[in-house]
C-alpha positions in Angstrom: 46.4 65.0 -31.4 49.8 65.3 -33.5 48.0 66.8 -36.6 46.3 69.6 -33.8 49.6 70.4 -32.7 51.8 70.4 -35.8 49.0 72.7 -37.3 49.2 75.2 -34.9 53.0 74.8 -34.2 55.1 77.8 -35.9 59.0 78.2 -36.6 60.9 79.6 -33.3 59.1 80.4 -30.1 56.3 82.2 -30.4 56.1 83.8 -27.2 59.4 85.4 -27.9 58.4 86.9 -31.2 55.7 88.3 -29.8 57.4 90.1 -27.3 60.0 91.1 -29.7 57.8 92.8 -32.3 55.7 94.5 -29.2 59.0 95.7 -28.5 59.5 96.9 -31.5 56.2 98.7 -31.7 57.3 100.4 -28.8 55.1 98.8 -26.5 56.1 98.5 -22.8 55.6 94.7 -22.1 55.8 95.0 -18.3 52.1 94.7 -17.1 50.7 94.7 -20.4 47.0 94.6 -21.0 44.3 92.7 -22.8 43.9 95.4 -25.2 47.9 95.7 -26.4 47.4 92.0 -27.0 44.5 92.1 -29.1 46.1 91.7 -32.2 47.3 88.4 -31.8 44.5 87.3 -29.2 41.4 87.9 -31.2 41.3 85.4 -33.8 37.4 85.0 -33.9 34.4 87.2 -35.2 34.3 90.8 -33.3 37.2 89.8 -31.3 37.5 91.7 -27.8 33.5 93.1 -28.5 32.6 89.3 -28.2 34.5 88.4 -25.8 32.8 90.9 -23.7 29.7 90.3 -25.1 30.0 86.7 -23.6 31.5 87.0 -20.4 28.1 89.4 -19.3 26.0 87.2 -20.9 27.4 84.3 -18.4 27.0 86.0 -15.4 31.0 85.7 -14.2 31.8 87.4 -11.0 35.0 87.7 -9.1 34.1 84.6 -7.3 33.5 82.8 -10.4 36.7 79.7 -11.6 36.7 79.6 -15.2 38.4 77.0 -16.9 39.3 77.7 -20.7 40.0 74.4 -22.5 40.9 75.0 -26.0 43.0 78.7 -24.6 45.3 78.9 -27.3 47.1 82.3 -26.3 45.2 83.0 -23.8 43.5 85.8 -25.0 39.9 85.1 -24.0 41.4 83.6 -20.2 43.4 87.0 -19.6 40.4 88.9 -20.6 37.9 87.2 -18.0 40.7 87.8 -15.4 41.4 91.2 -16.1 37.5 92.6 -16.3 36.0 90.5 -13.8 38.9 89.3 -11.6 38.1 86.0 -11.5 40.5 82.8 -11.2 40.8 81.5 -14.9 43.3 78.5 -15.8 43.4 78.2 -19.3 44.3 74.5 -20.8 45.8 73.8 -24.5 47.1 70.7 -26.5 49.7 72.6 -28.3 52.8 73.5 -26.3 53.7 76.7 -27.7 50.5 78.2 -27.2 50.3 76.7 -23.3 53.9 77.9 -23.0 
């Protein structure tokens, strides 16, 4: 589990430079949506077009609890919540990314 975590842990606290260079940007951060975040949420193969792809291919509805185990960022997790409205916890071995 160390190696897992050492990998993906960076210098500083991510969360905070993320929120800085949004600021930066310009960006309000205040409410911000699934699409502002894409940049550093989609780090797979047609990033937000897949994610959609494969929350209507499974069916989730409002009702639904999704748990995402592996939820880095949260990026796929905020997504679910945000088109379908759906309770999603989202679970991660590394610290900075579960921060």
């Amino acid at each position: 589990m160390s190696d897992v975590v050492s990998h993906y842990t960076g210098e500083g606290d991510l969360g905070s430079a993320i929120r800085d260079a949004l600021a930066a940007a310009g960006t309000d951060t205040d409410g911000i949506s699934t699409t502002a975040l894409a940049p550093v949420d989609e780090f797979h193969i047609r990033g937000r077009a897949a994610r959609l792809a494969i929350i209507a291919a499974l069916a989730v509805d409002e009702d639904a609890a999704v748990l995402d185990v592996g939820s880095g960022l949260g990026g796929p997790a905020r997504t679910v919540a945000e088109v379908v409205g759906c309770h999603v916890t989202g679970v991660d071995l590394t610290p900075e990314l579960s921060a």
